[in-house]
KOLGUNU-843254 format. One record per residue: x, y, z of N, C-alpha, C in turn; residue number from 0. Coordinates in steps of 0.001 Angstrom, whole numbers, plus 500000, padded with zeros to 6 digits. Layout:
    n.px    n.py    n.pz   ca.px   ca.py   ca.pz    c.px    c.py    c.pz  num
       X       Y       Z       X       Y       Z       X       Y       Z  NUM
...
// end
This chain:
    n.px    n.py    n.pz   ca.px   ca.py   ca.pz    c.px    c.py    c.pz  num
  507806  161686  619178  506700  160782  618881  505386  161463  619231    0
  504206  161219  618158  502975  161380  619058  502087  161310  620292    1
  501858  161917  621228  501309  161613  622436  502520  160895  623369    2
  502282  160189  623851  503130  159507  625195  502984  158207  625532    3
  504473  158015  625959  504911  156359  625825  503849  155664  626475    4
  503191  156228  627547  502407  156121  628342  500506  155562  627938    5
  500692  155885  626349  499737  155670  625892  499241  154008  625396    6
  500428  153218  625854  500151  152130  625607  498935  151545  626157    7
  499375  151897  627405  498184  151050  628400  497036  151191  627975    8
  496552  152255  627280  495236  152039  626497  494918  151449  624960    9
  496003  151509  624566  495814  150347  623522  495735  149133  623866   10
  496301  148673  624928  496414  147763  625567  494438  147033  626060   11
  494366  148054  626991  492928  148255  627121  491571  148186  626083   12
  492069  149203  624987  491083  149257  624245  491098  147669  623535   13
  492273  147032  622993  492853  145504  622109  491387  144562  623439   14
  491774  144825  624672  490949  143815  625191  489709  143992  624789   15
  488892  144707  624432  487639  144837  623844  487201  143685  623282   16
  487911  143339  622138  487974  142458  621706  488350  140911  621737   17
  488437  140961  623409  489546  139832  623939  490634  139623  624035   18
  491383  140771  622965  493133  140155  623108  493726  140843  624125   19
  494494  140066  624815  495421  140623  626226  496792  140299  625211   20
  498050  140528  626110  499335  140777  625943  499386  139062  625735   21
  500342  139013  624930  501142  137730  624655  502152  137669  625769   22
  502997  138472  626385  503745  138392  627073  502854  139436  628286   23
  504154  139117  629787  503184  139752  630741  503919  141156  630957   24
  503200  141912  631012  503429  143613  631111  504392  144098  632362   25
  504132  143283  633276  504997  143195  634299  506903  142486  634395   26
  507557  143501  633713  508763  142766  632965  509624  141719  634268   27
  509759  141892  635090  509855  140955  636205  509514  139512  636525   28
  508536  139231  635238  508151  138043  635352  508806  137038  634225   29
  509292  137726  633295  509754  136969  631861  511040  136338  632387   30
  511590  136700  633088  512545  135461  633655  512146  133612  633697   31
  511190  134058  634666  510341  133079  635095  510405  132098  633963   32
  509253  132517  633021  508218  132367  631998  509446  131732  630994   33
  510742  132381  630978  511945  132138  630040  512305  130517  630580   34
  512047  130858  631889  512846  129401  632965  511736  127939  632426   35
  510678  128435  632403  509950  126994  631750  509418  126678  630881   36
  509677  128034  629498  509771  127485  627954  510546  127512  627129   37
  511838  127837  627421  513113  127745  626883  513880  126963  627078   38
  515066  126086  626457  515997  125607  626981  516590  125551  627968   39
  517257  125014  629412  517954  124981  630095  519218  125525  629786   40
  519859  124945  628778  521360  125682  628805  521493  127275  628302   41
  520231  127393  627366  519896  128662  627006  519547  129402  627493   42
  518685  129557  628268  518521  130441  629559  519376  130710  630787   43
  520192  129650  631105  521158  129843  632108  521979  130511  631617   44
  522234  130672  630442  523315  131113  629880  523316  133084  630157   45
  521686  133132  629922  521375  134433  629888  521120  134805  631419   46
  520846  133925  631775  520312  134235  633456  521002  134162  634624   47
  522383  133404  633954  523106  133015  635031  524127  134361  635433   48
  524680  134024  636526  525591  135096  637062  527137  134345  637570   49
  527620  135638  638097  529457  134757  638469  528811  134246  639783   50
  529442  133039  640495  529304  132520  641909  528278  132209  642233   51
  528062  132462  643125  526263  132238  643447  525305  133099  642963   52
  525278  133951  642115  524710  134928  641879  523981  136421  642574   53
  525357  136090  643418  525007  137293  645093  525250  138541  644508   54
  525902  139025  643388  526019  140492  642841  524892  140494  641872   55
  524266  139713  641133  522827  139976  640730  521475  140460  641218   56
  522093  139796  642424  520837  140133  643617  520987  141328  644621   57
  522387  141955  644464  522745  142887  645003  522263  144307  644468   58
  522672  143936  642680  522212  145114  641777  520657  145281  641559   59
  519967  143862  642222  518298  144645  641962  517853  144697  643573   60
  518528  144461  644530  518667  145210  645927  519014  146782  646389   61
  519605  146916  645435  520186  148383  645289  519361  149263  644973   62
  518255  149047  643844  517630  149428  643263  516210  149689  643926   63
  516239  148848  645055  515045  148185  645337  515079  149120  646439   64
  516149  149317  647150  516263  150362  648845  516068  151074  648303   65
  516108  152102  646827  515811  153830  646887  514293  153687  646079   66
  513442  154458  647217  512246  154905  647124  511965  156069  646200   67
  511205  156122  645431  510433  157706  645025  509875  158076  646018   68
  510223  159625  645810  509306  160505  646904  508288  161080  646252   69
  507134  160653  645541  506501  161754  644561  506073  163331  645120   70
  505913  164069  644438  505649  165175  644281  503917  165608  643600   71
  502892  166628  644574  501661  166382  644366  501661  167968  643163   72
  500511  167890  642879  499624  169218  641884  500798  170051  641583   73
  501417  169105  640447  502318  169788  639315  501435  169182  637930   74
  501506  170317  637234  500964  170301  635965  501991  169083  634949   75
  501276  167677  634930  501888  166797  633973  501770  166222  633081   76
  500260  166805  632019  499609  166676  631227  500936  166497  630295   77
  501710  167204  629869  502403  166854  629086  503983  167088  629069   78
  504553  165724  628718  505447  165661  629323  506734  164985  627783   79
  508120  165255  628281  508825  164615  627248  510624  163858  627440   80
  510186  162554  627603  511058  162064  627942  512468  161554  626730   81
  512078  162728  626003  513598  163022  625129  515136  163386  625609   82
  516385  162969  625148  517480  163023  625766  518688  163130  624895   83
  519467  163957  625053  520501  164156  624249  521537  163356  625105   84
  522534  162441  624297  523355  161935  624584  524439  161674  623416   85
  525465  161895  624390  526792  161241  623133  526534  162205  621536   86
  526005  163976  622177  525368  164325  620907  524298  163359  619902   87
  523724  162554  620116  522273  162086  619707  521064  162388  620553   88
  519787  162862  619466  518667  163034  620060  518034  162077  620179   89
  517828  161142  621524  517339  160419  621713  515708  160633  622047   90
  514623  159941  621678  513365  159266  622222  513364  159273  623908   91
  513817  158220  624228  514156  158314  625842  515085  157577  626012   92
  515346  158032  627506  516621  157735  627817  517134  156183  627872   93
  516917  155529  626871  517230  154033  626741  517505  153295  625588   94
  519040  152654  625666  519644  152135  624794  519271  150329  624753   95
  519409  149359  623847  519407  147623  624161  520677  147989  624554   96
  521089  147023  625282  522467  146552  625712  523105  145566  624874   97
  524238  145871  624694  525200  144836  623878  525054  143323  624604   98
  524016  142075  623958  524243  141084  624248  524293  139986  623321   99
  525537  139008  623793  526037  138467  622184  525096  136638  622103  100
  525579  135886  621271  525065  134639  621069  523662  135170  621188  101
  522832  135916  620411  521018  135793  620506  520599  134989  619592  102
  521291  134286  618995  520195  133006  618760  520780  131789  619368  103
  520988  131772  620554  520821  130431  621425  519052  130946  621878  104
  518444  132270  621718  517079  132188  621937  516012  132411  621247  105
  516603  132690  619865  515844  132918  618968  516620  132796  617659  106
  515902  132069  616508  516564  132015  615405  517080  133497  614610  107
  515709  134738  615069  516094  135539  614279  516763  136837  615153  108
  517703  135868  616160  518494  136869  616614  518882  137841  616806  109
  519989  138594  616507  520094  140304  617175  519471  141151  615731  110
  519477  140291  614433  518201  141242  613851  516946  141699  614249  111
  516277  140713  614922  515054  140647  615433  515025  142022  616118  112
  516363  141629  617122  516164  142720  618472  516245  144327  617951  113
  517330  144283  617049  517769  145725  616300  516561  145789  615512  114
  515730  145580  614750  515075  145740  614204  513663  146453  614929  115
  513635  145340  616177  512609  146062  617417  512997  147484  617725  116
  514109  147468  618121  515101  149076  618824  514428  150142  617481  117
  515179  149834  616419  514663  150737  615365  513408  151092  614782  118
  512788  150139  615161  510776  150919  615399  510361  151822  615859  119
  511304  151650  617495  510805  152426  618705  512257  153750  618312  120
  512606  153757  617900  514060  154574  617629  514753  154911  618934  121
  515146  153340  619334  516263  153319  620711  516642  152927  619845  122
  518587  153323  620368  519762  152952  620067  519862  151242  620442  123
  520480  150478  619303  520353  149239  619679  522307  148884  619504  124
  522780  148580  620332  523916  148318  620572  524308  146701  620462  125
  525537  146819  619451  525542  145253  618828  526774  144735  619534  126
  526390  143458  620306  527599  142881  620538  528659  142579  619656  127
  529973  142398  620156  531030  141772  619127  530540  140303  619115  128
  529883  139717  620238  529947  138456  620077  529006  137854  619706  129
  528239  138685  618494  526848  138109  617514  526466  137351  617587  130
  525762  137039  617032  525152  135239  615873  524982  135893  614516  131
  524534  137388  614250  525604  137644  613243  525710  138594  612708  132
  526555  138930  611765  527690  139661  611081  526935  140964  611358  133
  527881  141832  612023  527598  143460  611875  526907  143719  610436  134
  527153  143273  609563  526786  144016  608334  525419  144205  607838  135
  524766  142619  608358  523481  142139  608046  522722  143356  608984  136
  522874  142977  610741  522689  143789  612048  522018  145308  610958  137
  523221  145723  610476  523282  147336  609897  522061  147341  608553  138
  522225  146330  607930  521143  146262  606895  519570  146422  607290  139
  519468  145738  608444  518138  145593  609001  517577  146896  609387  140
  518590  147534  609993  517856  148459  610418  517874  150018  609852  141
  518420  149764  608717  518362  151415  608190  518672  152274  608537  142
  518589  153593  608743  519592  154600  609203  519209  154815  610670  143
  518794  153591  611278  518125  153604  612967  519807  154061  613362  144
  519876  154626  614705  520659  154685  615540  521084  153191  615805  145
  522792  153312  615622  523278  151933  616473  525108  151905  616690  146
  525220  151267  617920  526122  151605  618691  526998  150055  618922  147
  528079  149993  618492  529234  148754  618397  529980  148570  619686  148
  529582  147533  620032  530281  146820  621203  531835  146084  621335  149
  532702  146514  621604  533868  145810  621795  534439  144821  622780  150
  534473  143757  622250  535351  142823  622837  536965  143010  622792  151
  537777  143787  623471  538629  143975  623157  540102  143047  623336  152
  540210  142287  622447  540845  141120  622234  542477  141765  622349  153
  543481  140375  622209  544676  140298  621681  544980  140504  620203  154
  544410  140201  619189  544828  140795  618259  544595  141956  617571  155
  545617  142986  617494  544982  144544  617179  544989  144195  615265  156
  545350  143649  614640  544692  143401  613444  543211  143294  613312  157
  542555  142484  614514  541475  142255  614415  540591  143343  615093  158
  541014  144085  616074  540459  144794  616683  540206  145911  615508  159
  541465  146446  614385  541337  147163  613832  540352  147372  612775  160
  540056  146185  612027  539586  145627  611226  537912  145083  611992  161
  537953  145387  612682  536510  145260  613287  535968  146639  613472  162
  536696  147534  614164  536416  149154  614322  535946  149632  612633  163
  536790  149194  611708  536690  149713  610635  535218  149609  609613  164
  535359  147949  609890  533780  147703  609717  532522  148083  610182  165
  532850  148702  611140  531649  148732  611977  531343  150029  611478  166
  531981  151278  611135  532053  152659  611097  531320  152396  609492  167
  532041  151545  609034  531534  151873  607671  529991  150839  607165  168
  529820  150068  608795  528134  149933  608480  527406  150583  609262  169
  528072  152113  609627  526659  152866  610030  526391  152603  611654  170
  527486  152139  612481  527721  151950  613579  528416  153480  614265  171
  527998  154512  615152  528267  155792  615291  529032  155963  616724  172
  528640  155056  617478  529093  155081  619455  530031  153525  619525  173
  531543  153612  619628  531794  152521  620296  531578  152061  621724  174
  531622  151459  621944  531088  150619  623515  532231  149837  623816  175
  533323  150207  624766  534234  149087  624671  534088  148513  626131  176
  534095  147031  626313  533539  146478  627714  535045  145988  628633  177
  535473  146959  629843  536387  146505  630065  536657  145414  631174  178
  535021  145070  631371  534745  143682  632350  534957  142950  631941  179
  535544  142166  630685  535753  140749  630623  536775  140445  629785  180
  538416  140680  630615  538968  140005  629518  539521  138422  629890  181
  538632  138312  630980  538805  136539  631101  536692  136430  631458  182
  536525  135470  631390  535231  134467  631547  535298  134098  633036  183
  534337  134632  633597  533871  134455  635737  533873  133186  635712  184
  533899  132947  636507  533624  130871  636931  531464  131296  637251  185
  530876  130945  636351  529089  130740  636271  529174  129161  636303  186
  528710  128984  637573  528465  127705  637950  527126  126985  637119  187
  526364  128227  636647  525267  127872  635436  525747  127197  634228  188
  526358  127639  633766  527122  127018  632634  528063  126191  632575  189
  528766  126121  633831  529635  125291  634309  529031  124117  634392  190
  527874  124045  635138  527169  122840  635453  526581  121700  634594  191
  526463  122601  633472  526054  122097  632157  527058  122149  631092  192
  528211  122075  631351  529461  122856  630690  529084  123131  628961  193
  528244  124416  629083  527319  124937  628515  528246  126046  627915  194
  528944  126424  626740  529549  127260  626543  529457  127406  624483  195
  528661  128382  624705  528363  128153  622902  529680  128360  621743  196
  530319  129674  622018  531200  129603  621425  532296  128486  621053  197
  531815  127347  622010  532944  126154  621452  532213  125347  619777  198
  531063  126047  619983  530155  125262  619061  530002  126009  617417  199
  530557  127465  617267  531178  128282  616180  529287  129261  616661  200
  529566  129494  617775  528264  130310  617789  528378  131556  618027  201
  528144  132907  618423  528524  134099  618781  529731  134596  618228  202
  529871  133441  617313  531448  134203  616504  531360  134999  614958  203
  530527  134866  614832  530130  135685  613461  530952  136832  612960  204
  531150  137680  613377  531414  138540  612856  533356  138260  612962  205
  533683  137265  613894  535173  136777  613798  535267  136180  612531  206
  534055  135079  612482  534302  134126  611104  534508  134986  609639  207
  533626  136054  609500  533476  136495  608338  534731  138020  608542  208
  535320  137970  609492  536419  138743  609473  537899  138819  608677  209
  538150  139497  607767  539219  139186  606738  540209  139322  607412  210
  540566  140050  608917  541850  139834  609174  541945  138593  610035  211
  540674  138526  611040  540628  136635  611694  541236  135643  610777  212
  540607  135862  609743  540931  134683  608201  542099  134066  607661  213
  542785  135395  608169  544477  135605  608213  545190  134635  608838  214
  544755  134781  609995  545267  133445  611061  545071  132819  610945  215
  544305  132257  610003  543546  130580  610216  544480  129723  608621  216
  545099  128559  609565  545366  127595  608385  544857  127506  607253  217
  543384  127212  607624  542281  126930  606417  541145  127072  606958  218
  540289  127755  605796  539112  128317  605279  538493  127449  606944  219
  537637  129312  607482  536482  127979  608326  535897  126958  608132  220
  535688  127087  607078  534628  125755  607251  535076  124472  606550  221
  536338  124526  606598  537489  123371  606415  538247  122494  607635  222
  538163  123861  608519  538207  123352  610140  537707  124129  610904  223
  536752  124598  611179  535594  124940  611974  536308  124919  613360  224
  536786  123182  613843  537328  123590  615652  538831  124657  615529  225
  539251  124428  614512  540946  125531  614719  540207  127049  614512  226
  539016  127250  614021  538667  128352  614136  538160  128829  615600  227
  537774  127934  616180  536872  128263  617225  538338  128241  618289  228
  539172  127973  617933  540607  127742  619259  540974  128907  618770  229
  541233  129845  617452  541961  130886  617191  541014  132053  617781  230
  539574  131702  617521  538715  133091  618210  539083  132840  620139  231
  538903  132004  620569  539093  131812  621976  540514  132053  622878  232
  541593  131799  621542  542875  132665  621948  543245  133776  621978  233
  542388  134758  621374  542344  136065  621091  541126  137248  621625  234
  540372  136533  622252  538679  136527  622134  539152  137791  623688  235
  539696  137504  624992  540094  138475  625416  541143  138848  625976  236
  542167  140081  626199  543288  140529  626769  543376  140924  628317  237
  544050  139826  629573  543931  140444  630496  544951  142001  630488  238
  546136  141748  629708  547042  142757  629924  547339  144198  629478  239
  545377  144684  628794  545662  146037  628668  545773  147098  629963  240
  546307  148250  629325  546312  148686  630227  545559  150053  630211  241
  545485  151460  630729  544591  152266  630121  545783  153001  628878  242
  547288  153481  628788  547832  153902  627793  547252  153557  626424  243
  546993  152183  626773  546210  151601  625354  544609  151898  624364  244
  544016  152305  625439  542998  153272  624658  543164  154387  623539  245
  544604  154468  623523  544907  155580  622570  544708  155011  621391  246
  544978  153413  621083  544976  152793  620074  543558  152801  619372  247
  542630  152712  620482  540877  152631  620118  540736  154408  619690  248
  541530  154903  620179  541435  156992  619903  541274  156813  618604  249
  542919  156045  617923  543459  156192  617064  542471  155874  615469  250
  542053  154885  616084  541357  153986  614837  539222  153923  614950  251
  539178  155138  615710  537760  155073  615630  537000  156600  615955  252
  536507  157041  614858  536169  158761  614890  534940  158266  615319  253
  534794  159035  616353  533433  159091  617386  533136  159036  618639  254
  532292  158920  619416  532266  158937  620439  532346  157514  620912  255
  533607  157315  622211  534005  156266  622760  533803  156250  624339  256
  533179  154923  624556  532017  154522  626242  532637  153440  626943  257
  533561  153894  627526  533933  152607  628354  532781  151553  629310  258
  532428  151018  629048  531605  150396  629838  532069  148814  631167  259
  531749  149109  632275  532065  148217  633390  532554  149314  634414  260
  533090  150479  634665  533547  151253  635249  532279  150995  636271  261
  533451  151061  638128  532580  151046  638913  533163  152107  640117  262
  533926  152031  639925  534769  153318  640974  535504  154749  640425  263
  535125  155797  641006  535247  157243  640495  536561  157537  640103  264
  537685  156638  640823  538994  157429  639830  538596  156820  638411  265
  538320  155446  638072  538133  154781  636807  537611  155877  635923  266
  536583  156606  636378  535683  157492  635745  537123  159010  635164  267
  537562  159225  636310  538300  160190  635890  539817  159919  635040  268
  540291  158684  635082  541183  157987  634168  540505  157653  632692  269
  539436  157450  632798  538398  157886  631304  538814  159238  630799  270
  538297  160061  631278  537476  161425  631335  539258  161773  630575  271
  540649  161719  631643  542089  161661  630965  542711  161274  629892  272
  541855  160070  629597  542271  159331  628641  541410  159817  626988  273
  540897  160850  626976  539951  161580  626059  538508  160545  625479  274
  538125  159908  626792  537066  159376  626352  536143  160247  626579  275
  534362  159277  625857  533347  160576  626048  532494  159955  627299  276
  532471  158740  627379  531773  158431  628109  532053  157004  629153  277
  531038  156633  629820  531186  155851  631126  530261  155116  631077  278
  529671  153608  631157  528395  152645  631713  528969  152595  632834  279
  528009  152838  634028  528438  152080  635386  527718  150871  635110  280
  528298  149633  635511  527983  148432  635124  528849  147218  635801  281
  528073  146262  635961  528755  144937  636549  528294  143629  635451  282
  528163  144429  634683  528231  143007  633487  526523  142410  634025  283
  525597  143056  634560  524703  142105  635330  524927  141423  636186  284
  526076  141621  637285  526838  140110  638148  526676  139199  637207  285
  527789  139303  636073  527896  138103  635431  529673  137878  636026  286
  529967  139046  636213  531648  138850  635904  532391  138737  637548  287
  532266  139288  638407  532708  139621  639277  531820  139146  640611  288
  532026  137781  641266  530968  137257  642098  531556  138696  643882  289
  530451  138914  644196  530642  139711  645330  531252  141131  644812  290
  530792  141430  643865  530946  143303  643601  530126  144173  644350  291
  530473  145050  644035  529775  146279  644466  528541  146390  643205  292
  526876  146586  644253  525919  147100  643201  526042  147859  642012  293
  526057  147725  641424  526062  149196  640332  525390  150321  640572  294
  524160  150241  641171  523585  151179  641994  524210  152275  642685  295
  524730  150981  643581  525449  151702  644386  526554  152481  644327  296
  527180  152130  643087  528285  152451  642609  528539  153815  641941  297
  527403  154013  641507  526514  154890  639793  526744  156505  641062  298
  526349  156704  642197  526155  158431  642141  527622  158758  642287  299
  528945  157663  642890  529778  158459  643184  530811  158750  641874  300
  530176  157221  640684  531132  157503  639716  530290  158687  638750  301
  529225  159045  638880  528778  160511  638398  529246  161681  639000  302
  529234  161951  639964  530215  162460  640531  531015  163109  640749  303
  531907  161896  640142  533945  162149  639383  533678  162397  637886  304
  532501  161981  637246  532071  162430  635785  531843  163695  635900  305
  531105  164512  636789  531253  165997  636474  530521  166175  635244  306
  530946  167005  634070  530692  167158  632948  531765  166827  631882  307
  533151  165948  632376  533602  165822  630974  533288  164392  630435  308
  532490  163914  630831  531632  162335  630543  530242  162040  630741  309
  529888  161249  629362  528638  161064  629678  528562  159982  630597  310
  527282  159833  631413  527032  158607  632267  526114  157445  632258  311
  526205  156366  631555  524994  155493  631170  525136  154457  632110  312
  524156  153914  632532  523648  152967  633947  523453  151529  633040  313
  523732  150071  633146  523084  149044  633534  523255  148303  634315  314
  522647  146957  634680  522910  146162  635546  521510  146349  636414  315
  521163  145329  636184  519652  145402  637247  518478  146154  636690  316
  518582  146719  635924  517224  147393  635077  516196  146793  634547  317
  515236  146136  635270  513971  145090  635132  512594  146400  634573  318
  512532  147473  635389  510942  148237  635381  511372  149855  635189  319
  510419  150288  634581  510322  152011  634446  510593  152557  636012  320
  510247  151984  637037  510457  153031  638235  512215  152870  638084  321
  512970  151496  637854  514704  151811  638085  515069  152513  637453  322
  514527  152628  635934  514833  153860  635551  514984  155008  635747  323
  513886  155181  636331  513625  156772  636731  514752  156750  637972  324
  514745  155842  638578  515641  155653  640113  517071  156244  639560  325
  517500  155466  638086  519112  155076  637969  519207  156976  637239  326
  518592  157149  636757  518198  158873  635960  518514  159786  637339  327
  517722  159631  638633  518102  160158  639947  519362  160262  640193  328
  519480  159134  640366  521296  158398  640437  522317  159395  639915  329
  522384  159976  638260  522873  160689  637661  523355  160080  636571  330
  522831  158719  636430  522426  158253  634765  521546  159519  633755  331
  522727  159307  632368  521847  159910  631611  520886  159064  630821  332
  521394  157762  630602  520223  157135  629894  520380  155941  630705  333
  520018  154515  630247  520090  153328  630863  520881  152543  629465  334
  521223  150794  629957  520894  150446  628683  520209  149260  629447  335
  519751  148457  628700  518621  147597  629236  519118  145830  628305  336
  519316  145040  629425  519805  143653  628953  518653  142485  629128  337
  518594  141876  629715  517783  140903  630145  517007  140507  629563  338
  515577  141580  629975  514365  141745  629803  513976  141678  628290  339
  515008  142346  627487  514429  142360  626220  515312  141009  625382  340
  515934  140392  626112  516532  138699  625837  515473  138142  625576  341
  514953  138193  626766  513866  137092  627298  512444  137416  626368  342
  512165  138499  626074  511162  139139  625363  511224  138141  623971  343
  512469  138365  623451  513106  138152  622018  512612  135956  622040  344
  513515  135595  623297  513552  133857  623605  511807  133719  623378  345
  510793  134490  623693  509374  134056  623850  508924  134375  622981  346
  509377  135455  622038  508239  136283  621304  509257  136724  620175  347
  509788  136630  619841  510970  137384  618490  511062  138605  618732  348
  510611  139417  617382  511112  140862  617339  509696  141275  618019  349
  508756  140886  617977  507657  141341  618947  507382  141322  620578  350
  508148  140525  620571  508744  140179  622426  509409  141367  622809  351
  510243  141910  621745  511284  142760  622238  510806  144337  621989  352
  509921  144337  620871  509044  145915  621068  508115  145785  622073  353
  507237  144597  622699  506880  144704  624142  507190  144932  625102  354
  508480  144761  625420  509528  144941  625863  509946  146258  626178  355
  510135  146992  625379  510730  148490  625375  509153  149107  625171  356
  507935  149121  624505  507144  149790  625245  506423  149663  626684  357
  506461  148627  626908  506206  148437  628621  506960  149187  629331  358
  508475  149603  629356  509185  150074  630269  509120  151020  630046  359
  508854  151676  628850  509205  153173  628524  507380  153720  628755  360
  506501  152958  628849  505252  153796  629320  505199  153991  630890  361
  505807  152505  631600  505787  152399  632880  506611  153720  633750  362
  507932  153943  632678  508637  154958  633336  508202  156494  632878  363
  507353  156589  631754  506122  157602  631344  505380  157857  632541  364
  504356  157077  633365  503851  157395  633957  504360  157266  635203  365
  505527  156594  635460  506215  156933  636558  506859  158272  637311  366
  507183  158829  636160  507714  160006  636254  506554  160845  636476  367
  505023  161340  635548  503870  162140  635624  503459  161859  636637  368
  503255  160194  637794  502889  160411  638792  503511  161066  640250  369
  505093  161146  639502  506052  161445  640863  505921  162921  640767  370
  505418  163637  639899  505337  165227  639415  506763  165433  638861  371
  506555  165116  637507  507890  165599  636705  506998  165293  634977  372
  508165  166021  634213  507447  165994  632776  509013  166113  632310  373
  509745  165684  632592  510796  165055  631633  512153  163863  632267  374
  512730  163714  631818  513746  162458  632207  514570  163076  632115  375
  515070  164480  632239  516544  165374  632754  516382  166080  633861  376
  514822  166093  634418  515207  166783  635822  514932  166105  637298  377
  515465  164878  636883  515493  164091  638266  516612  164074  638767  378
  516794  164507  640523  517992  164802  641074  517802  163136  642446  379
  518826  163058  643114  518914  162408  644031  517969  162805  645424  380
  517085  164143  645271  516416  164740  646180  515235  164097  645706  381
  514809  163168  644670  513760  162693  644515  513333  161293  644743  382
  514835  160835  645696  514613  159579  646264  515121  159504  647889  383
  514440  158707  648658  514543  157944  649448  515379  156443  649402  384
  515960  156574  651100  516548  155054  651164  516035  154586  652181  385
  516195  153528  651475  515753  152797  653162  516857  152085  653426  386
  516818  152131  655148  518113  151693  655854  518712  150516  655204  387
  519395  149873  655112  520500  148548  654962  519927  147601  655521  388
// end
């Protein structure tokens, strides 16, 4: 790109000239908030909520929060380039959207909106299995942008197959398979409101318009709509894979394959065995697992056991450009980023969500030029501080 991510802040600046400030606030830490008292209740909890009390949410931006930058003075940082090869793609910077499904419980124009944002800025925008809708449309929107397919990896391998297949042939290049959830945490958020969209034929899109789902079904969705929504929810996830079974995802998908949820270093090296390419250290956001281990915390030892036969991508807790740069320390090669650009999308559509990704990516622009560095591959763990427990 021209000049540096970093250059926002003066467009930003110069726009006020004229009076206009940000529609949303620049400070991504706050759109939670802001989500909490102009959005729906069940809709936002949905996105905001966590497993239990939400003590591993608060753990993963605690984690984040104990390691300090140490900056570094009179290094030449005039120019700098926070480009990144990953998964063999030349990335912009080191940051992917995160696979998150049902987006229009916050916006009508849903994970188009968001993919459509990603593909402006040319981040990889990663599509949930559990849409609002159809991979195909997702792929239309965004043209030959980078984009990366999320797996729900269910009980039925008809469907699993027949989903891999589609996805490859709309231009989908990185699978993402999530091995945090093949049951639903007890979220007392949603619980409370027994708030659960998919009973409502929502986030199922790409099941509904699935020719082998279709298979199973008595009659046509929209002849019985609830037997559809009981056949996606019986299948929707498998506690009883095991890792032998990845061979099946080998089998039926040319490209590079990312296990994502991995939080402990043999996991990483039972990957690395299993001929995968890559690793998310990740806790679902403390959505899945009440009282986990940070991801943070988790992230240097399962880099680690990654070595070099896996790539290493970080989420969970990624609110601001400094965690970035923090989780990059860590021995993240890129991030992927959830929340923030939800909440962007719930306030603001596809413009919420390019605010979104240029705020973080200038913040972690000049995060990095002020710590004395000029790229996002040479940050080591010697460039942070902890503070005690």
């Amino acid at each position: 790109m021209a000049g540096h991510w970093a250059d926002f802040q003066y467009e930003i600046y110069l726009n006020g000239m004229s009076g206009a400030v940000p529609r949303l606030p620049t400070d991504l830490t706050r759109l939670e908030e802001l989500a909490e008292h102009r959005l729906g209740p069940g809709p936002v909890g949905y996105v905001a909520g966590s497993a239990g009390d939400g003590g591993t949410a608060r753990a993963n931006r605690a984690a984040l929060a104990r390691r300090r930058i140490v900056p570094r003075m009179l290094r030449d940082v005039r120019e700098r380039d926070l480009s990144v090869e990953v998964l063999g793609r030349s990335l912009p910077a080191p940051l992917a959207l995160a696979p998150v499904g049902v987006l229009s419980i916050m916006h009508p124009d849903a994970e188009t909106a968001a993919a459509r944002a990603a593909a402006a800025q040319g981040v990889p925008y990663v599509l949930s299995s559990a849409s609002s809708t159809p991979m195909e449309q997702v792929a239309e929107a965004m043209g030959d942008a980078e984009r990366w397919f999320q797996l729900y990896w269910g009980k039925d391998r008809e469907v699993t197959r027949s989903f891999l297949g589609r996805a490859q042939a709309a231009g989908f290049s990185v699978l993402v398979v999530t091995l945090d959830t093949p049951l639903l945490s007890w979220r007392p958020r949603d619980l409370d409101r027994a708030y659960l969209p998919f009973l409502h034929g929502v986030g199922t899109a790409n099941y509904f318009t699935d020719p082998a789902f279709r298979a199973g079904l008595a009659k046509p969705v929209h002849e019985d709509p609830n037997a559809a929504v009981l056949h996606f929810l019986g299948l929707f996830g498998d506690p009883g894979h095991t890792w032998p079974d990845l061979e099946f995802l080998r089998a039926h998908w040319d490209g590079p394959i990312v296990l994502k949820g991995v939080l402990h270093p043999d996991d990483a090296r039972l990957a690395a065995d299993a001929g995968m390419d890559g690793v998310v250290v990740s806790n679902h956001g403390g959505r899945q697992v009440a009282g986990s281990v940070a991801a943070a915390d988790a992230l240097p030892r399962v880099a680690a056991a990654a070595g070099d036969r896996l790539t290493v991508l970080f989420d969970s807790g990624i609110r601001t450009g400094d965690d970035v740069f923090k989780a990059l320390a860590l021995g993240a090669e890129a991030v992927l980023l959830g929340r923030p650009y939800v909440y962007g999308l719930g306030l603001d559509g596809e413009a919420g969500v390019t605010h979104v990704i240029r705020c973080l990516l200038a913040e972690l622009d000049l995060t990095l030029a002020l710590s004395g560095h000029t790229t996002a591959t040479a940050l080591t763990p010697d460039d942070l501080t902890e503070d005690p427990a």
